[in-house]
N, C-alpha and C positions, 0 to 999 in steps of 0.2 A: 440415752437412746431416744427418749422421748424428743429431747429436743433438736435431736438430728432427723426424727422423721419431720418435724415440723416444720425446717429448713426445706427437706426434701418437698413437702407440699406446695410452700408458697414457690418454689424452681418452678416445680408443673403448673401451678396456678396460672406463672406470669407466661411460662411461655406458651401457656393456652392461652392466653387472652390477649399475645402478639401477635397469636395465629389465626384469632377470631379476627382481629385486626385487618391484618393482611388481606386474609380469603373475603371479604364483602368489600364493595365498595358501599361509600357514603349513601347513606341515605339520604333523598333528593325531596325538597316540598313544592308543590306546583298551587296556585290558586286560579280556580276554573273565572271567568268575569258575573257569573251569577254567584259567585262567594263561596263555591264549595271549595274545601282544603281535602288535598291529593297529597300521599305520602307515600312512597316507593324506597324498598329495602330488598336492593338485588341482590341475591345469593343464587348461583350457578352448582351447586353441587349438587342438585335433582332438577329433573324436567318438569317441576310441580311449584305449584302455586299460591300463595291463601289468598284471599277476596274478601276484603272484608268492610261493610260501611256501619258507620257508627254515628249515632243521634246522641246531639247531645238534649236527652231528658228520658227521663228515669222518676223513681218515687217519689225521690226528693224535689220535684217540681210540683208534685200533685197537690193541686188545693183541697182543705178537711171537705170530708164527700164524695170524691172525686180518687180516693187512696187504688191503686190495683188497675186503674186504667192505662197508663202506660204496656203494661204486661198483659191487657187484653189488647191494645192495638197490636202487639208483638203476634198476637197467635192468629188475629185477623190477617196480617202481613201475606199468609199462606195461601187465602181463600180465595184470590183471583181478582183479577184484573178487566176492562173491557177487553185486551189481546189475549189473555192465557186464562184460564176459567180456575177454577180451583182445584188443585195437584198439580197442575201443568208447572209450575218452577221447579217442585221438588221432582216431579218424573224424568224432565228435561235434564238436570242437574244429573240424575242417575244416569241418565243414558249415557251419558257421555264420561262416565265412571269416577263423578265426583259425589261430595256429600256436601252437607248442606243444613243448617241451622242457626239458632237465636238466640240469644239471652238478654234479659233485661236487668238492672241494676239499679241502683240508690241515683247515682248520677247519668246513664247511659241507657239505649237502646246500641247492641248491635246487631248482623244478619251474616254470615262469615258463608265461602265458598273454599272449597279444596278440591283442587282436580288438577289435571296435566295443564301445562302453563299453554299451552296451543288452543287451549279451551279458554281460556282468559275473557276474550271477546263479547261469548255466551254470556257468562255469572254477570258481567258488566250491563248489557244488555236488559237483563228478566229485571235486573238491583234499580234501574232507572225506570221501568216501567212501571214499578211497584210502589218507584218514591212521587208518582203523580198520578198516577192511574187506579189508583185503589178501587175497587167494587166495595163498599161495606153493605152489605142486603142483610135487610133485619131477620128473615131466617138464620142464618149463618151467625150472626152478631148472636142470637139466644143460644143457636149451640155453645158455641165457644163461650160465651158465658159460664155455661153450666159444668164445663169440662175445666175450668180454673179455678171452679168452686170447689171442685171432686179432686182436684189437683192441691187446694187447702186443706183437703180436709185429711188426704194423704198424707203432705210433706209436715202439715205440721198440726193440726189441731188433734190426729192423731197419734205424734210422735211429742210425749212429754218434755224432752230436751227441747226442741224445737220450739214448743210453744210455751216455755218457760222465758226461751231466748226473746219472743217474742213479747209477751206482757213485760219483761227486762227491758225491750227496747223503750219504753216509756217510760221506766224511772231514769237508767242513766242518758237518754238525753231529752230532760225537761221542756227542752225548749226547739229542737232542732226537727228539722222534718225526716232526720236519720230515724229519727220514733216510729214510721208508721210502716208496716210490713212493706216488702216490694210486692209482693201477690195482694195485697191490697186489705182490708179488713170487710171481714163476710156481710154486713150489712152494709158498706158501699159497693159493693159486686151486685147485690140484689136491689140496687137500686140506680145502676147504672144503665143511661139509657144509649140507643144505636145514634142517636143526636149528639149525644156525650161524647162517643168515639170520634163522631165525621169530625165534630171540632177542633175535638185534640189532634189529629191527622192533620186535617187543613196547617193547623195554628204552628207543629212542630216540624214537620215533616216534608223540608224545603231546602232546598241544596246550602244556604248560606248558615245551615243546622247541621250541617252533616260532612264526615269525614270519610274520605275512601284511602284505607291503607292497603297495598300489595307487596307483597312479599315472597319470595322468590327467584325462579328463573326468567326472571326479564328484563326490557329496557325500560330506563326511565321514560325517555322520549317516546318511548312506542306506549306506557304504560298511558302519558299525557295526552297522545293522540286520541288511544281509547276512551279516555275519558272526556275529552272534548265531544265527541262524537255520539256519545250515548247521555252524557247529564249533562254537558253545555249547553241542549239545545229544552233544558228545565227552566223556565224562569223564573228569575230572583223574586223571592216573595221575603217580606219582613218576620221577624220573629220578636214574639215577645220580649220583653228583656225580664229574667224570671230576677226574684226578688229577694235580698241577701237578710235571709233570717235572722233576727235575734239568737244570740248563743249566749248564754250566759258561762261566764270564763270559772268564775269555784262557785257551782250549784250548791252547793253542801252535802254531807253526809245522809247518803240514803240507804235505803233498806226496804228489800223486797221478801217477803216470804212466803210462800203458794205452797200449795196443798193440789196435788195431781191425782191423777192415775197415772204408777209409774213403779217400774220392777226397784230401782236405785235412787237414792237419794242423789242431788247433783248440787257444788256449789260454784259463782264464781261472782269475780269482783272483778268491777272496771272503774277503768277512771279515765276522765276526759283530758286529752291530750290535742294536741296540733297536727294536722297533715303537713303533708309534702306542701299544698296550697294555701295553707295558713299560719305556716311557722314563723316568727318574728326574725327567727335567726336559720339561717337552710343550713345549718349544721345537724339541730333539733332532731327531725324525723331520719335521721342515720345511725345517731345515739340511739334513739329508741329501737330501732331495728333491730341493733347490736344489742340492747338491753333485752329484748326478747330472745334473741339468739345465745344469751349468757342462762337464762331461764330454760329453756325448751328448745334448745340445739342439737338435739343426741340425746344417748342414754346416760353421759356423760356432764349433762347439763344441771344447773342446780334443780330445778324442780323433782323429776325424775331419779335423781342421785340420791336427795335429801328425805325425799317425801314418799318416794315411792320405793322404792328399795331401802333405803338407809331406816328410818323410822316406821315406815311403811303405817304410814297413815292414810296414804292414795289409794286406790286401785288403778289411776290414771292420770294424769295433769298435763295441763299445758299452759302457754304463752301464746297471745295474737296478738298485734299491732298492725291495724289498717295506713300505709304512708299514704296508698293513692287513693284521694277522696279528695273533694272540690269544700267539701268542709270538715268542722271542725272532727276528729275521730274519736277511738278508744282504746285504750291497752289493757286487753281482759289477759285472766289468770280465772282455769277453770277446770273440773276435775270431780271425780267421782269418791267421794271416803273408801278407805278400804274395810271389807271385813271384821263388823267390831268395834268400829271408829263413826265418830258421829258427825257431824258437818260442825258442831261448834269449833271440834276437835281439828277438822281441816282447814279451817278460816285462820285458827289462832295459828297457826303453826307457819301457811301463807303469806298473811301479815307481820308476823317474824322475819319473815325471807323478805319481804317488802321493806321493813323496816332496817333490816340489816344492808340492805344496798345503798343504800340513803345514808345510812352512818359511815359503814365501813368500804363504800364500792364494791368495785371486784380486781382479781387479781391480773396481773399480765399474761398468764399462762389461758385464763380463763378468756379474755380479751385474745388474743389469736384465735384458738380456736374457735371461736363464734366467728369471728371474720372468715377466715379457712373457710369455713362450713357456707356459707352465707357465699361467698364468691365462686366457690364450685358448686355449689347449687344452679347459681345464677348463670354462671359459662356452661354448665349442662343443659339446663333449659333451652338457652339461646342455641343448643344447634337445632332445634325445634323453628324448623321454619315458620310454624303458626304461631309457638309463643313469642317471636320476633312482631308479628302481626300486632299479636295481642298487648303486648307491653305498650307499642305506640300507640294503639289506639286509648288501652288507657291511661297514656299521662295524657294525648293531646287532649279528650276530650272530657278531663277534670280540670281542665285548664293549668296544668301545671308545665305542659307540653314535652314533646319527644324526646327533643337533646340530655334529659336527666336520665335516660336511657343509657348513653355513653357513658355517664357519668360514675354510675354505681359503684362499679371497680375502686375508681380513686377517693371517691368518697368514704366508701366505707374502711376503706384499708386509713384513713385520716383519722379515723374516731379513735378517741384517747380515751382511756380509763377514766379522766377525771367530766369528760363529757358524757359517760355513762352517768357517772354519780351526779352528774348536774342534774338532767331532765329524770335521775328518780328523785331527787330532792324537789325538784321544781314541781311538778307533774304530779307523783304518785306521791301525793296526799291525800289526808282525808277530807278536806273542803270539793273536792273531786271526785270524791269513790261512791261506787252505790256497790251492793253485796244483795247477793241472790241467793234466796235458801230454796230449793225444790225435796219438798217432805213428801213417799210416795203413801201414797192412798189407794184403797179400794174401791171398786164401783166404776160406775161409767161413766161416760164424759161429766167435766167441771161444770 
């Protein structure tokens, strides 16, 4: 029975994803002559639109001193222009019954719009004016200062996991600028000046840096016009060439231990692995995908099966593997003890499962269903008109580029059981691994 439903899945799978096929046409790339790159991804099933331009620089460009400024030019972005004063993008954006926001990342600045596709024009319009016209006024530059500070002290210097995850960032990657928070670290916020920002703006913040994806109900050609017309007339300015860190390939065996304020003890281990951008072999980061997907796929997955239910050592667990990153990544395994059980108790038990994939793999049974899982995840997503958006922009702008988009499907449905056991055998060693203990503690802050 089992293995007739599993037939029946991959039917619907494929003929979901002959139908995803069908219903879009090709996505189209345009290159403006000041160097901006235009990506357009028509889908016609709604009268609606995403908008979205994307920088390439993020944390991982900031020089030591200099950590968290990327994600304060992001909040600056809002504050006004010499044409639109400050609220005027986000008011305008509402009136016209769309939304509208940011996010900053490791490798990425983007700025995204959602609204009816007849409104297209508009979002394009404020997104050009804002990528040369920037106001930065040092009033404005100390608020939001202080508001990214309060925004740390929130997301993570008050949330013990979070800033576990964060002092973690600096043992498992030694060497990589992946180590330094994206919101930046509180003593380069406090010493970050409104000179600091104009520069980074100047230096990053120039068509031959940046990507405009659309996606949605439109035309290509009409998408090309719009964009001629609003950021062709940007001129081309040089951009840094940012500068390809040292990574050191087996750091060695590390070990983190902290002592929090923190209701639960939390443990977990990573280990330095290849992106999508740095694989020697572009088989690598599919195996790995599939490798977490055999771990933390369902409630049916081994970690959860074994650990959590089965021995019930967990209270929680999971698997993450980052593919899109413009450098080198991580594959954490990470989790709360259960009731009674001590974090030695969850490491050893973790590392057994780690060990055992690497000897013995995984079965063929287990090998579908991670794929199953993994590809209807994926064909759900994508009728997400924004997560269409969002995927392009992040492979273009880790430099791994769009078309691995297409690819997914076929790739992962190629991964073989013995390329699982490969990249755990390869990868998930201990010349790789660092392990986090969070012991909770009384009192107030560290």
């Amino acid at each position: 029975m089992r293995g007739f439903l599993q037939i029946i899945l991959v039917l619907l799978l494929t003929t979901a994803a002959s139908g995803f096929a069908a219903e879009r046409p090709e996505i189209q790339e345009f290159k403006l002559k000041n160097g901006m790159t235009v990506i357009v991804r028509p889908d016609h099933r709604a009268p609606v639109v995403a908008s979205m331009v994307w920088y390439k620089i993020g944390s991982s460009y900031e020089p030591q001193g200099l950590t968290g400024i990327s994600h304060v030019l992001e909040h600056m972005m809002f504050k006004g222009t010499t044409r639109y004063p400050a609220g005027e993008f986000s008011r305008i954006i509402a009136a016209n019954g769309g939304r509208e926001n940011a996010f900053t990342s490791r490798d990425y600045t983007a700025y995204f719009q959602q609204l009816s596709a007849d409104r297209l024009p508009i979002a394009l319009e404020l997104e050009a004016d804002r990528m040369r016209n920037l106001r930065i006024q040092e009033a404005e530059f100390e608020k939001e200062v202080q508001v990214v500070m309060e925004e740390r002290r929130l997301r993570t210097e008050d949330n013990p996991v979070a800033l576990a995850w964060e002092r973690f960032g600096t043992v498992a990657y030694p060497l990589s600028p992946y180590r330094n928070p994206v919101i930046g670290w509180m003593e380069d916020l406090k010493a970050l000046t409104v000179a600091d920002l104009r520069r980074w703006y100047q230096q990053w913040y120039s068509p031959g840096n940046a990507t405009l994806v659309v996606a949605g109900d439109v035309e290509p050609e009409t998408v090309r016009r719009l964009a001629e017309r609003y950021f062709g007339r940007i001129p081309a300015r040089a951009v840094p060439e940012p500068q390809r860190p040292i990574e050191l390939e087996t750091p060695g065996s590390r070990r983190l231990e902290l002592s929090l304020p923190a209701e639960l003890p939390y443990f977990a281990v990573s280990y330095q692995v290849p992106s999508m951008a740095t694989a020697s072999e572009d088989w690598e980061p599919y195996a790995l995908t599939v490798l977490a997907g055999v771990l933390d796929g369902g409630e049916s997955a081994r970690l959860p099966a074994e650990l959590v239910r089965g021995r019930e050592l967990a209270a929680g667990i999971g698997a993450d593997y980052g593919a899109v990153a413009r450098l080198s990544s991580q594959f954490s395994i990470s989790g709360f003890p259960a009731r009674g059980r001590t974090l030695e108790e969850l490491e050893a038990a973790v590392l057994e499962q780690v060990a055992r994939v690497r000897a013995q793999g995984i079965t063929a049974e287990e090998l579908e269903r991670a794929k199953n899982q993994m590809i209807a995840d994926h064909l759900y997503q994508l009728d997400s008109i924004f997560y269409q958006a969002m995927q392009i922009g992040l492979l273009e702008t880790t430099g791994i580029g769009w078309r691995k988009l297409l690819e997914f499907e076929d790739r992962i449905r190629a991964v073989t059981a013995e390329q699982v056991q490969q990249v755990a055998r390869r990868y998930l060693s201990e010349p790789r691994r660092a392990i986090l203990h969070l012991n909770p503690i009384t009192g107030g802050r560290p």
